[in-house]
Biotite code that builds the C-alpha atoms (Angstrom):
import biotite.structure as struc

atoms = struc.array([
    struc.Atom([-7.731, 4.272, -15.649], chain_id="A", res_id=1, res_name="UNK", atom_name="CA", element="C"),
    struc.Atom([-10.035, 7.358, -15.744], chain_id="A", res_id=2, res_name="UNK", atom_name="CA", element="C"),
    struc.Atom([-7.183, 9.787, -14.843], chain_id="A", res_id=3, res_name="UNK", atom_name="CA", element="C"),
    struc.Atom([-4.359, 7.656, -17.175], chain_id="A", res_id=4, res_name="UNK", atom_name="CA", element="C"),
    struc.Atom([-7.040, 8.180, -20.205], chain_id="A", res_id=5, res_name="UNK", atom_name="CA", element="C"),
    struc.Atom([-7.992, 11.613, -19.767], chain_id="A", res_id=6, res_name="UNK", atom_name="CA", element="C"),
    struc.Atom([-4.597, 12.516, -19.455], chain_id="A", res_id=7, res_name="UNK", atom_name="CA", element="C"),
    struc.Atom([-4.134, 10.598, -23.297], chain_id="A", res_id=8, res_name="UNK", atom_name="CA", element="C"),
    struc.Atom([-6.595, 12.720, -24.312], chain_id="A", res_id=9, res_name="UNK", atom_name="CA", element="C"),
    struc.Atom([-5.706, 15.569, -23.506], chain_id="A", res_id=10, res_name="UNK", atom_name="CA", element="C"),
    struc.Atom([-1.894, 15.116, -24.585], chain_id="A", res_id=11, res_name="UNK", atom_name="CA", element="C"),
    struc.Atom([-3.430, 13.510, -28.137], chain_id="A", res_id=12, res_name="UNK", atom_name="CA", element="C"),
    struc.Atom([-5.615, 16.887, -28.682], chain_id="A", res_id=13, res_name="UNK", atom_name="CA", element="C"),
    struc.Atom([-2.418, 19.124, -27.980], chain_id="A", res_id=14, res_name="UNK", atom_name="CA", element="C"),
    struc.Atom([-0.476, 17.066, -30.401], chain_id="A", res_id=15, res_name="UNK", atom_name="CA", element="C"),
    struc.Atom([-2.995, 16.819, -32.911], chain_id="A", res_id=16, res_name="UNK", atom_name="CA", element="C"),
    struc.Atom([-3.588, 20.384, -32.970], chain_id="A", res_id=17, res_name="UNK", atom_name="CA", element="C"),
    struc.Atom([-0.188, 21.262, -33.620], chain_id="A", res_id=18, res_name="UNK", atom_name="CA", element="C"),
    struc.Atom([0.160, 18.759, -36.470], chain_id="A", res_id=19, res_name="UNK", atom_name="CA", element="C"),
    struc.Atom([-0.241, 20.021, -40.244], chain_id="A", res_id=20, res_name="UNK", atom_name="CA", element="C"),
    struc.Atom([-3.432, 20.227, -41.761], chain_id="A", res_id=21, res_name="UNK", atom_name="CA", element="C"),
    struc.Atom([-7.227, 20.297, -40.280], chain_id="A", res_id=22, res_name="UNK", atom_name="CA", element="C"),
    struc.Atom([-6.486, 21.047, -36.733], chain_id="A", res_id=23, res_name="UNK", atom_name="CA", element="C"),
    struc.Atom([-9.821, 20.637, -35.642], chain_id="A", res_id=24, res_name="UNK", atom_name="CA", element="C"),
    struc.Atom([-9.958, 16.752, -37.284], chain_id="A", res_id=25, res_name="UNK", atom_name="CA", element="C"),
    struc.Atom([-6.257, 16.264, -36.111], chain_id="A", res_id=26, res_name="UNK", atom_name="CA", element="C"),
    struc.Atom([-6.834, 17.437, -32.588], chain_id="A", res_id=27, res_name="UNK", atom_name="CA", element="C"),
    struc.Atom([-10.149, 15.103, -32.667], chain_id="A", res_id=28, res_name="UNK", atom_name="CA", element="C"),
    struc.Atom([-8.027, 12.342, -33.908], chain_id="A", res_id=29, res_name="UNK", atom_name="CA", element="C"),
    struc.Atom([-4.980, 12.713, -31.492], chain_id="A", res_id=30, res_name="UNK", atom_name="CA", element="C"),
    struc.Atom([-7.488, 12.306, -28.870], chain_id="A", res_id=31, res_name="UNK", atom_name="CA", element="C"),
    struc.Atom([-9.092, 9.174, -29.658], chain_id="A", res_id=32, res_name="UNK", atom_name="CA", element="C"),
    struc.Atom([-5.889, 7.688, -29.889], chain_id="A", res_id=33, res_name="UNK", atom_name="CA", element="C"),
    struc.Atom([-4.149, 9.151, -27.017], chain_id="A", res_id=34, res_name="UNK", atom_name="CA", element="C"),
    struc.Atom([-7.020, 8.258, -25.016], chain_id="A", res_id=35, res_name="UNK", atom_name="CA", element="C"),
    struc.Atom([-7.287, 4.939, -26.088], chain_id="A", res_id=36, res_name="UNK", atom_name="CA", element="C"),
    struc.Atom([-3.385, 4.314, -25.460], chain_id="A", res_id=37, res_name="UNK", atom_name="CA", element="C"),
    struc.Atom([-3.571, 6.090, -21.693], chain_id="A", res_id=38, res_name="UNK", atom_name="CA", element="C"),
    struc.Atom([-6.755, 3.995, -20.704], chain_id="A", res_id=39, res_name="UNK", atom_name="CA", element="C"),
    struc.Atom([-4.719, 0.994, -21.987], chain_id="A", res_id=40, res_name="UNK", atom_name="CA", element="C"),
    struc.Atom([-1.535, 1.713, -20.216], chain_id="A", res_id=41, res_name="UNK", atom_name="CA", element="C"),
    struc.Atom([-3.626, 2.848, -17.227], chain_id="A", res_id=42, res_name="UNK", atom_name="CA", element="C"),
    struc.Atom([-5.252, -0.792, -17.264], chain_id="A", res_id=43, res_name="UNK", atom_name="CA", element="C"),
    struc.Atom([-1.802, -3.134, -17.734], chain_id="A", res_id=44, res_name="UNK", atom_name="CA", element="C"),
    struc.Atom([0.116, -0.533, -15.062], chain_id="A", res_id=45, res_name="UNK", atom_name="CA", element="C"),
    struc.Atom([-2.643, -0.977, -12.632], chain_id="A", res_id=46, res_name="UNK", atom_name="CA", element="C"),
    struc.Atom([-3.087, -4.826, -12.912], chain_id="A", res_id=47, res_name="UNK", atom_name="CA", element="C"),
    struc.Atom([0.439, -5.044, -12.719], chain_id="A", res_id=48, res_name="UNK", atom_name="CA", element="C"),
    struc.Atom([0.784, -3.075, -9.538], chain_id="A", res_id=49, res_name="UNK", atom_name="CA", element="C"),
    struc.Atom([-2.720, -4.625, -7.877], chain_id="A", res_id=50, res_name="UNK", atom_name="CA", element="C"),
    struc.Atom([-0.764, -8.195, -8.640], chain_id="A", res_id=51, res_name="UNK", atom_name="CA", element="C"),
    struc.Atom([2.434, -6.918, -7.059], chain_id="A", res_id=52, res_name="UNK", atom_name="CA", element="C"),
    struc.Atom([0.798, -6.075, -4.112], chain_id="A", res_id=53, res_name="UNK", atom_name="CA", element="C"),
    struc.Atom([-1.190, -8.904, -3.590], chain_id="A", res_id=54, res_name="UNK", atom_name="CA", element="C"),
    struc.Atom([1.703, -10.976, -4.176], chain_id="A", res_id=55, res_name="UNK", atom_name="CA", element="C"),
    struc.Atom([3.550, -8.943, -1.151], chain_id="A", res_id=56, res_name="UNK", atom_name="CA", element="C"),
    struc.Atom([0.581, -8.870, 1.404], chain_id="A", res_id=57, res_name="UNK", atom_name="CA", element="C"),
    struc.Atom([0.354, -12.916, 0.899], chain_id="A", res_id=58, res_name="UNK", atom_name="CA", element="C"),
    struc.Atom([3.886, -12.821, 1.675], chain_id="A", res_id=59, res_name="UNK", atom_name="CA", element="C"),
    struc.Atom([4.119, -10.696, 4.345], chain_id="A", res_id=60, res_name="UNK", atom_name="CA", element="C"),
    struc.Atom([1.105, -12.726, 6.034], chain_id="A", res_id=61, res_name="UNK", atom_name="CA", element="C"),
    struc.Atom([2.819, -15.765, 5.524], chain_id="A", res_id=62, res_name="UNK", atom_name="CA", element="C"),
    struc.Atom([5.732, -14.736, 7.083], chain_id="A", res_id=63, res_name="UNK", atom_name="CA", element="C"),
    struc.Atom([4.944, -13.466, 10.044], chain_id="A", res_id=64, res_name="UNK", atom_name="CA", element="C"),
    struc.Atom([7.701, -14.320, 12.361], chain_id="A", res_id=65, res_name="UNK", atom_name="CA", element="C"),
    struc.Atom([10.264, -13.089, 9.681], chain_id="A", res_id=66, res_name="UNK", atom_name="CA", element="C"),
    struc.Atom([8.809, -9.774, 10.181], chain_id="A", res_id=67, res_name="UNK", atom_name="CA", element="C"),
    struc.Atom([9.110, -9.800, 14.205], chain_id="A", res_id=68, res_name="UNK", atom_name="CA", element="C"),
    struc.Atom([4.918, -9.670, 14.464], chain_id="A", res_id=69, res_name="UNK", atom_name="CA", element="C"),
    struc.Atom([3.456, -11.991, 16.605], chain_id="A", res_id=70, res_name="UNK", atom_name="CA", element="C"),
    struc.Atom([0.134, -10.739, 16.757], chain_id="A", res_id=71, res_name="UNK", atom_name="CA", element="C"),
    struc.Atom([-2.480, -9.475, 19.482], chain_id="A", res_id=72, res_name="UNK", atom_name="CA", element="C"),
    struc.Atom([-2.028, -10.768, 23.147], chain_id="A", res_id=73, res_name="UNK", atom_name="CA", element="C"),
    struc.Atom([-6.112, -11.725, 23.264], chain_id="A", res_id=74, res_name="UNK", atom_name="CA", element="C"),
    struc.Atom([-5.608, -13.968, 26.424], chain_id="A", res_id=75, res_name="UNK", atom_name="CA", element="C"),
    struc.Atom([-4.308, -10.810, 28.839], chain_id="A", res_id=76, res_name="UNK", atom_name="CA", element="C"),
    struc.Atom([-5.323, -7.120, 29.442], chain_id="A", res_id=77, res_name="UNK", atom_name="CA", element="C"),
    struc.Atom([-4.994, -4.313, 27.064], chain_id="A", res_id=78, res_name="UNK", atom_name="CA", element="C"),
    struc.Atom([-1.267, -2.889, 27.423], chain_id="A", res_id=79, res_name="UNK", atom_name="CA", element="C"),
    struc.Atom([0.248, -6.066, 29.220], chain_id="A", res_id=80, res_name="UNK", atom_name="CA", element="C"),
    struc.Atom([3.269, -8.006, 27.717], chain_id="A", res_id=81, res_name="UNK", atom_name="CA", element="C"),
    struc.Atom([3.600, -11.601, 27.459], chain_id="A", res_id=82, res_name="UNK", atom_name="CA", element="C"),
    struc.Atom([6.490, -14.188, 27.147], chain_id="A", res_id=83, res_name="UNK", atom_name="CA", element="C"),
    struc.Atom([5.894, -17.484, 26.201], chain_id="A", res_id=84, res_name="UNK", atom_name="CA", element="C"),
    struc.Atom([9.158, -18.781, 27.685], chain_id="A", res_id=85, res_name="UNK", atom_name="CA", element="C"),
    struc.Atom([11.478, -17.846, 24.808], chain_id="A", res_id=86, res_name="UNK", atom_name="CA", element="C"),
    struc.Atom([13.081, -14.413, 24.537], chain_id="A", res_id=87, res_name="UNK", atom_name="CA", element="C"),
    struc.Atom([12.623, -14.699, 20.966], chain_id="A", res_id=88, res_name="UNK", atom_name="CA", element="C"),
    struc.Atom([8.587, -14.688, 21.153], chain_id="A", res_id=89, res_name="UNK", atom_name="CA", element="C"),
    struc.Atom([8.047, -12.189, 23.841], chain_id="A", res_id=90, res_name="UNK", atom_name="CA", element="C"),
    struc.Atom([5.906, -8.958, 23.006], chain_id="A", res_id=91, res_name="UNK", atom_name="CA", element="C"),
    struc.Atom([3.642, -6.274, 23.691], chain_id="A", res_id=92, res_name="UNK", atom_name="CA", element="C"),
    struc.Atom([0.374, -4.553, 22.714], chain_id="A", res_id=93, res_name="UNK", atom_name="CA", element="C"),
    struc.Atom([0.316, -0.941, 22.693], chain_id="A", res_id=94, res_name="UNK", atom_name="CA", element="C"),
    struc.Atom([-1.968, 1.827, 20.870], chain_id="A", res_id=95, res_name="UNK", atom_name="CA", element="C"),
    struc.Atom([-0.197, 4.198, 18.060], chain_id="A", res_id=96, res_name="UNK", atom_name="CA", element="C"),
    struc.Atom([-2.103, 6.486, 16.132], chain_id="A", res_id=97, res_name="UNK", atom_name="CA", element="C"),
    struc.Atom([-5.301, 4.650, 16.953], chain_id="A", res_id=98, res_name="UNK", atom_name="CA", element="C"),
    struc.Atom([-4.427, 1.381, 16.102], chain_id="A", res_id=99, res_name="UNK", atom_name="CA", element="C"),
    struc.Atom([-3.214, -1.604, 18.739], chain_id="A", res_id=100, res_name="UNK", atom_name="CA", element="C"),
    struc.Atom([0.653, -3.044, 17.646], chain_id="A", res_id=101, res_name="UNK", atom_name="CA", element="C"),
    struc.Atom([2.257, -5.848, 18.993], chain_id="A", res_id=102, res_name="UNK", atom_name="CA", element="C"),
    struc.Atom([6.082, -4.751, 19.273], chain_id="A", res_id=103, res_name="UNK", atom_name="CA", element="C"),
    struc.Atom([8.895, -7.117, 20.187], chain_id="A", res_id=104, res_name="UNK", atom_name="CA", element="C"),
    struc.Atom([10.367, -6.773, 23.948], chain_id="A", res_id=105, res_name="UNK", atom_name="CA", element="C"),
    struc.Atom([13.869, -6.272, 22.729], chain_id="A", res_id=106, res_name="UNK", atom_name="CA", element="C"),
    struc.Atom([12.699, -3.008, 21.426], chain_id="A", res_id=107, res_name="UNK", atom_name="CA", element="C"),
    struc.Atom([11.041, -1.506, 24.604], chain_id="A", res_id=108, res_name="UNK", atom_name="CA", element="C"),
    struc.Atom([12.092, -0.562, 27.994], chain_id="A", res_id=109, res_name="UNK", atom_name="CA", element="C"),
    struc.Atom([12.145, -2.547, 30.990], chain_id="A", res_id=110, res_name="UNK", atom_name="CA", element="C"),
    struc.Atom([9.846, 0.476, 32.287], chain_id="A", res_id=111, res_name="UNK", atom_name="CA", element="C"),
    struc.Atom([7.268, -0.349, 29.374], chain_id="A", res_id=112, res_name="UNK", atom_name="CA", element="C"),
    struc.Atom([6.493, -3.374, 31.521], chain_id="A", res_id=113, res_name="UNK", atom_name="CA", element="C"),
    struc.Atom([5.486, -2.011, 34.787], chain_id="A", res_id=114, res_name="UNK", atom_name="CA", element="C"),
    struc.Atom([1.743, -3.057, 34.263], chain_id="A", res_id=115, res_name="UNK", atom_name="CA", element="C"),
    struc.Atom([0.612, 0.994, 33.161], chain_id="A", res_id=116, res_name="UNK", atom_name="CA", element="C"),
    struc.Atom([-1.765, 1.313, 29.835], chain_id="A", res_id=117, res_name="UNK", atom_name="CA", element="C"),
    struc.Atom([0.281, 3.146, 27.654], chain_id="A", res_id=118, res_name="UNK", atom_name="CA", element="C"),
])
């Protein structure tokens, strides 16, 4: 909102000033306004992208299986895979870029599976 209003602000004074008359009164008054319309389109963008995105992450969470995540393997080692029976469900922990992902078998190796920490 901050950076959505000071950019009003700061487009209102230009404006202002290069509108007939007082330029120091227009400027002042192209501000106000243009600040007050940037803070309020700052305010309705942002609630309207914080309520797409929550509406997405409930989704997403819901969804799970739709999205091939299975979550963590908490009952084996670090870096094992696990099938439950059903080639569908099978996957496997690994580390990227600091973080521990559970990918789906049908996307790694058979030499992804020999037991090593990856």
């Amino acid at each position: 909102m901050i950076l959505g209003a000071g950019t009003g602000v700061i487009v209102g004074g230009i404006a202002g000033n290069q509108s007939d008359g007082d330029r120091s009164e227009n400027s002042l008054k192209g501000a106000v306004i243009g600040g007050v319309i940037g803070g309020l389109a700052s305010y309705l963008i942002h609630g309207s992208l914080e309520s797409r995105d929550t509406r997405v992450r409930k989704d997403t969470l819901l969804n799970l299986e739709k999205f091939d995540v299975m979550g963590r393997d908490t009952t084996s080692n670090y870096g094992s895979s696990k099938s439950s029976g059903s080639g569908d469900k099978c996957f496997a922990t690994r580390e990227v870029d600091g973080q521990d992902v559970s990918i789906p078998c049908r996307y790694l190796n058979d030499s992804d599976f020999t037991g090593e920490q990856k």
